[in-house]
C-alpha positions as a printed Julia matrix, in Angstrom:
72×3 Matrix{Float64}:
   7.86  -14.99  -16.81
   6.85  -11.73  -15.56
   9.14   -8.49  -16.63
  11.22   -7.16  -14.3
  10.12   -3.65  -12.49
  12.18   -0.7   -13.72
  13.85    1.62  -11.25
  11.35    3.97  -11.59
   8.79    1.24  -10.87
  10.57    0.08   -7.9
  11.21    3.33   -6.56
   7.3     4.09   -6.67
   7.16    0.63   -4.9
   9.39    1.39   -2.1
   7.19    4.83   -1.73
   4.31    3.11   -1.66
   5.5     0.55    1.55
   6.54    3.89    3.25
   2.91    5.24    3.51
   1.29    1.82    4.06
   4.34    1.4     7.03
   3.43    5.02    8.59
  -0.5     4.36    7.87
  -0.54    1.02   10.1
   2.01    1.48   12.61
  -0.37    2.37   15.4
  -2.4    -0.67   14.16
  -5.39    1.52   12.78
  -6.49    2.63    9.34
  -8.34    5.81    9.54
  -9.9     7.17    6.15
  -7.32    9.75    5.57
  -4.56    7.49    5.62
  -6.27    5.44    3.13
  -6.35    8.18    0.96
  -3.18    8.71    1.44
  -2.2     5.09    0.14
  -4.98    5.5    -3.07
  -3.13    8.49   -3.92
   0.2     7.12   -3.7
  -0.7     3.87   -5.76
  -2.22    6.46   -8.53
   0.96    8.36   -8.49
   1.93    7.85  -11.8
  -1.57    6.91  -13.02
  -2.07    3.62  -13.33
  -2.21    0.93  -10.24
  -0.09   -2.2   -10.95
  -0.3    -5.61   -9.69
   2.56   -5.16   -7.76
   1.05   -2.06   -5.79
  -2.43   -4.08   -5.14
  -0.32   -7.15   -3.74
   2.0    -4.91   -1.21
  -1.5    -3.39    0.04
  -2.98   -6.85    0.27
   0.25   -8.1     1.95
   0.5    -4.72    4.55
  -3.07   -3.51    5.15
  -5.8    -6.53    3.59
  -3.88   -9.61    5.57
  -3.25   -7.7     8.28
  -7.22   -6.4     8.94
  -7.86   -9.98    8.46
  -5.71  -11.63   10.97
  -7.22   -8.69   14.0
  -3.66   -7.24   13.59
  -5.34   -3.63   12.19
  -8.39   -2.09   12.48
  -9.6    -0.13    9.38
 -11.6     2.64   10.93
 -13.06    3.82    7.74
């Protein structure tokens, strides 16, 4: 059973969906908005499991499926 995410943690998570929802809303990635999601996921400095699956769910899927074009 995995441990539940402290408020802290899930504050940093909702942060995190903010700048991948603003990065892909015109349905391209350009470099500087990916930086802009690396820095938020190294935040507090570490990168948790939970940040890597909310990128793969919001930006890695959605490249995949034509949905987003990464143009970096």
């Amino acid at each position: 059973m995995e441990p539940e995410l402290t408020a802290e943690e899930q504050q940093e998570l909702a942060n995190l969906r903010k700048v991948i929802e603003k990065a892909v809303a015109d349905g391209v990635l350009t470099e500087a908005e990916r930086f802009q999601i690396t820095a938020a996921m190294q935040a507090d400095g570490q990168i948790t499991y939970e940040e890597l699956e909310l990128v793969r769910q919001l930006v890695c899927n959605k490249v995949a499926l034509g949905d987003l074009q990464a143009d970096c």
